[in-house]
KOLMI-96719 format. One line per field, with one value per residue (C-alpha): residue number from 0; x, y, z; residue in three letters. Coordinates in nm, 2 decimals, always signed. Example, Ala and Ser with C-alpha at 12.3 -4.5 7.8 and 13.67 -1.06 7.14 Angstrom:
pos = c(0:1);
c1 = c(+1.23:+1.37);
c2 = c(-0.45:-0.11);
c3 = c(+0.78:+0.71);
code = c(ALA:SER);
END
This chain:
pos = c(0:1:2:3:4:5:6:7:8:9:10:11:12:13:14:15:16:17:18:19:20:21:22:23:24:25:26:27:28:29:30:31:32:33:34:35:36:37:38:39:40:41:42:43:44:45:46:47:48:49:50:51:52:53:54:55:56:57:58);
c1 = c(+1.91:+1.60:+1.40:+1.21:+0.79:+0.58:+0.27:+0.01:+0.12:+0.13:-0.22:-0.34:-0.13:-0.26:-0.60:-0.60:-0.43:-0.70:-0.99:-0.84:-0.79:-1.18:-1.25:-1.10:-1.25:-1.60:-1.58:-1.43:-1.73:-1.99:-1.85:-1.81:-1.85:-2.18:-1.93:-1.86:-2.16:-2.30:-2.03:-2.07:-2.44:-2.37:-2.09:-2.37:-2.60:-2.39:-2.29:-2.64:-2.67:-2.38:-2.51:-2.86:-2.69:-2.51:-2.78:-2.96:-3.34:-3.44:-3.73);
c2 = c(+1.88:+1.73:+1.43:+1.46:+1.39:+1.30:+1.54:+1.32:+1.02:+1.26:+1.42:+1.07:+0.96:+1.25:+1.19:+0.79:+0.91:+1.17:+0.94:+0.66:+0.86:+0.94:+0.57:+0.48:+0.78:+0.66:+0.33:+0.38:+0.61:+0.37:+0.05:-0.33:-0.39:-0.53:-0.91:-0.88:-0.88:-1.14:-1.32:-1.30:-1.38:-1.74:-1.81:-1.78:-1.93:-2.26:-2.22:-2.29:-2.55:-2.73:-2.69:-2.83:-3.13:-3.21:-3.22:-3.57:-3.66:-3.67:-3.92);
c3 = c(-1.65:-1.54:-1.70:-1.97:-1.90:-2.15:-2.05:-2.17:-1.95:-1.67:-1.67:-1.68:-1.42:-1.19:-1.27:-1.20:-0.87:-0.80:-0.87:-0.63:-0.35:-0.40:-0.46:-0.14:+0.06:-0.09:+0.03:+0.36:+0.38:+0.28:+0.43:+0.25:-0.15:-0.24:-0.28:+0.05:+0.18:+0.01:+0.09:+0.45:+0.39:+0.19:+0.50:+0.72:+0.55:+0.54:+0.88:+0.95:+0.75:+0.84:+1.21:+1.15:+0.94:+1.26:+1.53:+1.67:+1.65:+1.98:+1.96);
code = c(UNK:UNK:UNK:UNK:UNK:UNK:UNK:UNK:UNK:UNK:UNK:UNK:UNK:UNK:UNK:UNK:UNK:UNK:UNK:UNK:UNK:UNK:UNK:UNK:UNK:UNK:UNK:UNK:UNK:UNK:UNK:UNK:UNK:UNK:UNK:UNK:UNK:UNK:UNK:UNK:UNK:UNK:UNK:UNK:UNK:UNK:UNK:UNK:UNK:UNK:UNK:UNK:UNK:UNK:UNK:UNK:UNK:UNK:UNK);
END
């Protein structure tokens, strides 16, 4: 004999499977999450900071 599936757990199951696959076609489609990017925006922002804190008066 087979094993016994609870039906229920098994639509569900399908359907959280179905709607990553789309999740992960939708953001490979449209790129970085709106945290990454400002992620990589405050990085560079204190990269620049950090760079103008280290240069010399000249005069």
């Amino acid at each position: 004999m087979g094993e016994v599936v609870n039906l229920r757990q098994a639509k569900k199951q399908a359907a959280r499977k179905a709607a990553r696959s789309v999740a992960d076609a939708s953001a490979a489609k449209h790129g970085r999450t709106k945290a990454e990017r400002e992620l990589e925006k405050a990085r560079a922002k204190k990269a620049v900071r950090e760079l103008d804190g280290h240069k010399r008066d000249t005069k």
